[in-house]
C-alpha distance (Angstrom), angle and dihedral (degrees) to the residues before:
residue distance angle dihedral
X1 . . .
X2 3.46 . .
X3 3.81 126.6 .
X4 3.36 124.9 -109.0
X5 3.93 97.8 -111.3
X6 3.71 90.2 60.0
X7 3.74 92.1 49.2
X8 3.82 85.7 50.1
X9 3.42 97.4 54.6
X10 4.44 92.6 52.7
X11 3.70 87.4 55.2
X12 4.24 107.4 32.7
X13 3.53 135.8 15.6
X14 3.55 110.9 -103.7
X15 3.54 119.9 -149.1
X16 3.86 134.9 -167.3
X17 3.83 117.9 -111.4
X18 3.79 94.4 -167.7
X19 4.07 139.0 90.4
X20 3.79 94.4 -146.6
X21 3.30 113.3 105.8
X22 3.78 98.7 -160.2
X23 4.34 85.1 64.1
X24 3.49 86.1 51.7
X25 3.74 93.9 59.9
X26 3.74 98.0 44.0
X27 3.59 98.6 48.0
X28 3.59 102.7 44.2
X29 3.46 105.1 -150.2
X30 3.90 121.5 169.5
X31 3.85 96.4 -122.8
X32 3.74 143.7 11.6
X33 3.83 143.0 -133.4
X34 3.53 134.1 -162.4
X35 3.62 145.2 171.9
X36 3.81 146.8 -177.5
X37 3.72 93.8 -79.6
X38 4.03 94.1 51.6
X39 3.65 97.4 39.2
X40 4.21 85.5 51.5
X41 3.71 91.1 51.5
X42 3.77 91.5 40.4
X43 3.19 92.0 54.8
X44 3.56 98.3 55.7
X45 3.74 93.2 55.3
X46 3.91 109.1 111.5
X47 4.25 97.8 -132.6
X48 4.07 82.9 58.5
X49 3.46 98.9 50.5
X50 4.04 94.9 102.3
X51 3.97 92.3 55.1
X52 4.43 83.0 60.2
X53 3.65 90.5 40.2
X54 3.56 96.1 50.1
X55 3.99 92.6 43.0
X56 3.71 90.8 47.3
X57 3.79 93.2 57.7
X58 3.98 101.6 37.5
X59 4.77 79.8 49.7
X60 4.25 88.5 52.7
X61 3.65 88.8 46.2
X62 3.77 103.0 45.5
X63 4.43 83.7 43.0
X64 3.80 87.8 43.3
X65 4.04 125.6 -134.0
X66 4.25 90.2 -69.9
X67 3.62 85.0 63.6
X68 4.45 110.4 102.6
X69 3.86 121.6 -120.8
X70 4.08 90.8 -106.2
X71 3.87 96.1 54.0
X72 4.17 97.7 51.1
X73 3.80 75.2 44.8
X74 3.68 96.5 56.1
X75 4.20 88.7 34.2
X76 4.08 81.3 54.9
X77 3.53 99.2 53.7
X78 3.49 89.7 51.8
X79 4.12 94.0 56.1
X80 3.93 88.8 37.7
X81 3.45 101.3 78.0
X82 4.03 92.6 46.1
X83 3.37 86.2 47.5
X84 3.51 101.5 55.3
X85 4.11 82.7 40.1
X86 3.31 96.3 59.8
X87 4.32 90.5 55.4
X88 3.52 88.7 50.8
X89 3.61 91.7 55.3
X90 3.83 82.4 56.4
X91 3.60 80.5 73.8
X92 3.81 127.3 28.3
X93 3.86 124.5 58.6
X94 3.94 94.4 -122.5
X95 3.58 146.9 27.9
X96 3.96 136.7 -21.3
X97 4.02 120.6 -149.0
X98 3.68 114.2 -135.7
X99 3.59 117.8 -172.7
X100 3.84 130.9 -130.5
X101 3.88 114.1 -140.1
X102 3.57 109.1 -72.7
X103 4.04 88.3 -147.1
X104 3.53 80.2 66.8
X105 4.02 98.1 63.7
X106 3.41 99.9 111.5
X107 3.98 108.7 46.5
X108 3.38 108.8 74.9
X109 4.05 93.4 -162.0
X110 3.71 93.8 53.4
X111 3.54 94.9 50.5
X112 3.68 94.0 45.7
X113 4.05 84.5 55.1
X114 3.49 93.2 52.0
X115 3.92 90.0 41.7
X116 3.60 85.2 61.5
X117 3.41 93.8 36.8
X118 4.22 94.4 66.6
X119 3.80 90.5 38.1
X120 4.05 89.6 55.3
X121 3.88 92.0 46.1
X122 4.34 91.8 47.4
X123 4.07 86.0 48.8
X124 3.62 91.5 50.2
X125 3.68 90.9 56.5
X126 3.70 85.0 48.5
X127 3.77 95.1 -115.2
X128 4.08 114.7 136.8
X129 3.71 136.5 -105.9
X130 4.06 89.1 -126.5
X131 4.01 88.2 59.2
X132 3.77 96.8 57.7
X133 3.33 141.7 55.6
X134 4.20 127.9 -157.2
X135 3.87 105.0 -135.6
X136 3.86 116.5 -150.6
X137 3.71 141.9 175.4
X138 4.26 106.2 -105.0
X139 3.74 102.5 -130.5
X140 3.19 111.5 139.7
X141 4.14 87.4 -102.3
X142 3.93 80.8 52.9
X143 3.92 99.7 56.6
X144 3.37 100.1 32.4
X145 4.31 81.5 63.3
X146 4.00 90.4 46.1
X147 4.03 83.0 49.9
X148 3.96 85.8 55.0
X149 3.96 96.2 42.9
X150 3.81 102.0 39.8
X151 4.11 80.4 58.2
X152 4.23 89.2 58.5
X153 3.57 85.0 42.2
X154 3.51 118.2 -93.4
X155 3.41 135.9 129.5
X156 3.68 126.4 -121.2
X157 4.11 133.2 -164.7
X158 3.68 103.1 -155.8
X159 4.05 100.7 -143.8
X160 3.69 131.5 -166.3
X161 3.66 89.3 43.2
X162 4.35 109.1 175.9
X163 3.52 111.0 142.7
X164 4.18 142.0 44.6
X165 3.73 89.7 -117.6
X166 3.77 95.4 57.5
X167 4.00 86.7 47.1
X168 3.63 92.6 46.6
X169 3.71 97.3 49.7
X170 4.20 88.6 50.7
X171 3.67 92.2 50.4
X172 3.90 89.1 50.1
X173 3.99 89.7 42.9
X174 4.29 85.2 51.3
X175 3.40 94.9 -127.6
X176 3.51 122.3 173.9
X177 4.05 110.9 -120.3
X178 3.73 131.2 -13.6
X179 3.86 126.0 -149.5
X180 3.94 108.8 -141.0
X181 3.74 109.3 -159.7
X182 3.95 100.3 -127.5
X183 3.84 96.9 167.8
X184 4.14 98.1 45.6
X185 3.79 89.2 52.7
X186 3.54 88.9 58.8
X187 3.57 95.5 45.0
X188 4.03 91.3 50.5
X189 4.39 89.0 53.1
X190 3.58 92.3 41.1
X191 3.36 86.2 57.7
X192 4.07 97.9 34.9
X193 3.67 90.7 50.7
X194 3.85 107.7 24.2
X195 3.84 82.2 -138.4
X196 4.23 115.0 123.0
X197 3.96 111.3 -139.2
X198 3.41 132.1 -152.7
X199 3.99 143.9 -154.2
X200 3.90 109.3 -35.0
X201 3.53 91.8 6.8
X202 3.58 101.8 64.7
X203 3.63 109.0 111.1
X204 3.62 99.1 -140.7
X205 4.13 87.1 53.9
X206 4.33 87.1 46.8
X207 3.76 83.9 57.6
X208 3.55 108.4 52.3
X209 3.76 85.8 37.6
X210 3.83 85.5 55.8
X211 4.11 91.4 50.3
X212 2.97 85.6 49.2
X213 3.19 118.3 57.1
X214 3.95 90.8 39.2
X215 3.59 90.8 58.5
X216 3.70 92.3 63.8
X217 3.63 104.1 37.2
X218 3.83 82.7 63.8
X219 3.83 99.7 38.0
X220 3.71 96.7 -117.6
X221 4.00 105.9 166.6
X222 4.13 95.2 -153.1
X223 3.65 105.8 112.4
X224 3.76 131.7 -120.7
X225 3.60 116.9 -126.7
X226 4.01 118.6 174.6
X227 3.76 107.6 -144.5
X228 4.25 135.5 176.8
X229 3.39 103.3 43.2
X230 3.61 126.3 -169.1
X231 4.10 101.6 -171.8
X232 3.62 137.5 6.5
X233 4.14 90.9 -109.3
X234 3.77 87.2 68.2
X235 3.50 91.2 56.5
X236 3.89 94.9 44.2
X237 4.20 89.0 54.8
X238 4.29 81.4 63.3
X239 3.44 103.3 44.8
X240 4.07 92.1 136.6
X241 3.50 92.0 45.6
X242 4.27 113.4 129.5
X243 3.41 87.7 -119.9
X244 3.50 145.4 5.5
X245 3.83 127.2 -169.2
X246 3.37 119.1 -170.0
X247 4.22 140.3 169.1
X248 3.68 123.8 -102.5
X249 4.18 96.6 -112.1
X250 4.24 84.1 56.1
X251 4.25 87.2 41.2
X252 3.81 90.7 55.1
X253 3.88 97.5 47.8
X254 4.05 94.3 47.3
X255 3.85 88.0 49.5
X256 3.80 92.3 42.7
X257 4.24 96.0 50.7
X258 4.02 123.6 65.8
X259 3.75 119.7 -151.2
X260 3.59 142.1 115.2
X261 3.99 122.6 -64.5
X262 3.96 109.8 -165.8
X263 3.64 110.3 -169.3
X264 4.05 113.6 -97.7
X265 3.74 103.6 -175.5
X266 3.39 117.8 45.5
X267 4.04 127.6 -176.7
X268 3.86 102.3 -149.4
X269 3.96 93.6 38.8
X270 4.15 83.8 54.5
X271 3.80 95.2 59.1
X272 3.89 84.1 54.4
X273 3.79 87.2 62.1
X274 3.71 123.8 102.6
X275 3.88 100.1 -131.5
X276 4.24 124.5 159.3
X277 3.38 114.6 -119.4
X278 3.89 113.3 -123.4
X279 3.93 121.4 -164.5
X280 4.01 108.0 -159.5
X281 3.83 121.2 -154.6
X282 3.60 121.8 169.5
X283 3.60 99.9 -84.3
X284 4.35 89.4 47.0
X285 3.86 90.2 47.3
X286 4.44 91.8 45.9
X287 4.00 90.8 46.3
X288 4.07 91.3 42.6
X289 3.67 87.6 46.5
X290 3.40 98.3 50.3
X291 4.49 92.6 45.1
X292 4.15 77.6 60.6
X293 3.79 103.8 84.1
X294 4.32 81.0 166.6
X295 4.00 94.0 50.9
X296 4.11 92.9 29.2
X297 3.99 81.4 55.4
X298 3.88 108.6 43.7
X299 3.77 94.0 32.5
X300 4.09 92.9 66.0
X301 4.03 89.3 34.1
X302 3.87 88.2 56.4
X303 3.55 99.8 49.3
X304 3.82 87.6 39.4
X305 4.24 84.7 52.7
X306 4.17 96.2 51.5
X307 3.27 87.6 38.1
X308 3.84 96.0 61.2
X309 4.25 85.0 35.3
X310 3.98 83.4 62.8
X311 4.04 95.6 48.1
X312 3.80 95.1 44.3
X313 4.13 84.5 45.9
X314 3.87 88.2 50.5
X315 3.88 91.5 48.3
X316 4.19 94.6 47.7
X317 3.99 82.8 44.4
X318 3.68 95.6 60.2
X319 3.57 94.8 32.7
X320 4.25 82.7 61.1
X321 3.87 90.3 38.9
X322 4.27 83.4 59.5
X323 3.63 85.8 46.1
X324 3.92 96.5 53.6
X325 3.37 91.8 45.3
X326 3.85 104.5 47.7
X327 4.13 111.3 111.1
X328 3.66 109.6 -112.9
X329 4.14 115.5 -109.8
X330 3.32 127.0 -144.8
């Protein structure tokens, strides 16, 4: 019998939720995510220690030797993530994620110029728009800058995903893929309730299946893809979904256990469904968004998380730009 990873992959596109390379390779998926918390840790791993050497060096000369430790720090971080992007490109058939700034999720200028920023550095190693996509936070800020880039061309992956409204409003902006956080919801009821859930009644797997299904009973092309997952039956309850990305601990178990895997979300059964139409303007998404204690909650705490990711990456950066630059003694 087949395992359940391969039965995965014939009915969703699975995705790796990981920085390290060497997961990448084993588990073959067709694309790859990553954020400020996996680039951090993969960038404390000793076999990728030349790829933050050699970004460190090419940031201090581009800033020049007048530049401080902390800003070719914060100049590295920047080139990091490409740079890991473009290895893992190396490897799978599709597209890398690469993540704006999440202190940047509410300026919609700033992201745009940081947007732009990733896209210019991907084209300069000759690497195409259609193999990468621009990860940002979806406030409303957020999306309406994915609405902006996905009209120059480039592809966003609208990340920390909770609520309807925020899926709504990147449908309506056209963006390209969203990442629903499946595993954080549960977390927040879990905690909320003190109950434990369980296969179709796990919150987190009710919402995706909810943004899901409302996406194609009005023909919206953004993508689905479940994200954050806490155990492999989560995961099993979206088989159908777009997209699912999902970390190399969960990737090992699905490809390690056989079993059946009926499909749970299913296009052409959605457009069956009898589902209101909601149209979200700014005023519809802040009132909606507010209603959400769950969404209101993890959204902040997210960007709050990669946020801190980024500053702790900054500090080991210039701590390792000290390092590189400290005379040798006898």
């Amino acid at each position: 019998m087949a395992t359940l990873l391969e039965q995965l992959k014939k009915v969703t596109t699975v995705v790796a939720d990981t920085g390290d390379i060497n997961s990448i390779e084993k588990f073959k998926p067709t694309d790859s995510t990553t954020n400020p918390s996996l680039i951090a840790a993969a960038a404390q791993m000793p076999e990728y220690a030349q790829i933050v050497d050699d970004v460190l060096k090419e940031s201090r000369e581009a800033l020049g030797d007048k530049a401080t430790d902390e800003q070719v720090a914060n100049q590295a971080f920047k080139s990091l993530a490409v740079a890991f992007g473009k290895k893992i490109l190396q490897i799978v058939p599709g597209r890398v994620s690469t993540e704006v700034d999440a202190r940047l999720s509410y300026d919609t200028e700033k992201t745009l110029e940081q947007a732009r920023d990733i896209i210019a550095q991907y084209d300069k190693a000759g690497i195409g728009r259609e193999r990468v996509l621009v990860k940002i936070a979806s406030t409303w800020e957020g999306i309406k800058a994915a609405e902006i880039l996905e009209k120059e061309g480039i592809h966003c992956n609208l990340t920390l995903l909770f609520g309807l409204h925020q899926a709504i409003a990147c449908a309506e902006a056209k963006v390209t893929l969203i990442s629903p956080f499946v595993g954080r919801i549960l977390d927040w009821y879990k905690k909320d309730t003190g109950k434990d859930y369980t296969g179709a009644d796990d919150p987190g797997v009710q919402s995706v299946t909810t943004i899901f299904n409302y996406y194609k009973k009005f023909g919206y092309k953004t993508q689905v893809m479940g994200a954050s997952f806490r155990n492999i039956g989560e995961i099993t309850e979206l088989a159908g979904s777009d997209l699912l990305t999902i970390a190399p601990k969960l990737l090992a178990e699905l490809d390690s256990t056989e079993g059946d895997l009926p499909l749970k979300l299913d296009a052409e059964k959605a457009k069956t469904l009898d589902i209101q139409k909601i149209t979200i303007d700014k005023a519809t998404f802040d009132k909606m968004h507010a209603e959400d204690r769950m969404a209101h909650d993890k959204l902040q705490e997210g960007i709050d998380g990669f946020s801190k990711a980024l500053e702790d990456l900054e500090k080991l950066l210039a701590k390792r730009l000290q390092e590189l630059v400290q005379p040798v003694t006898a």
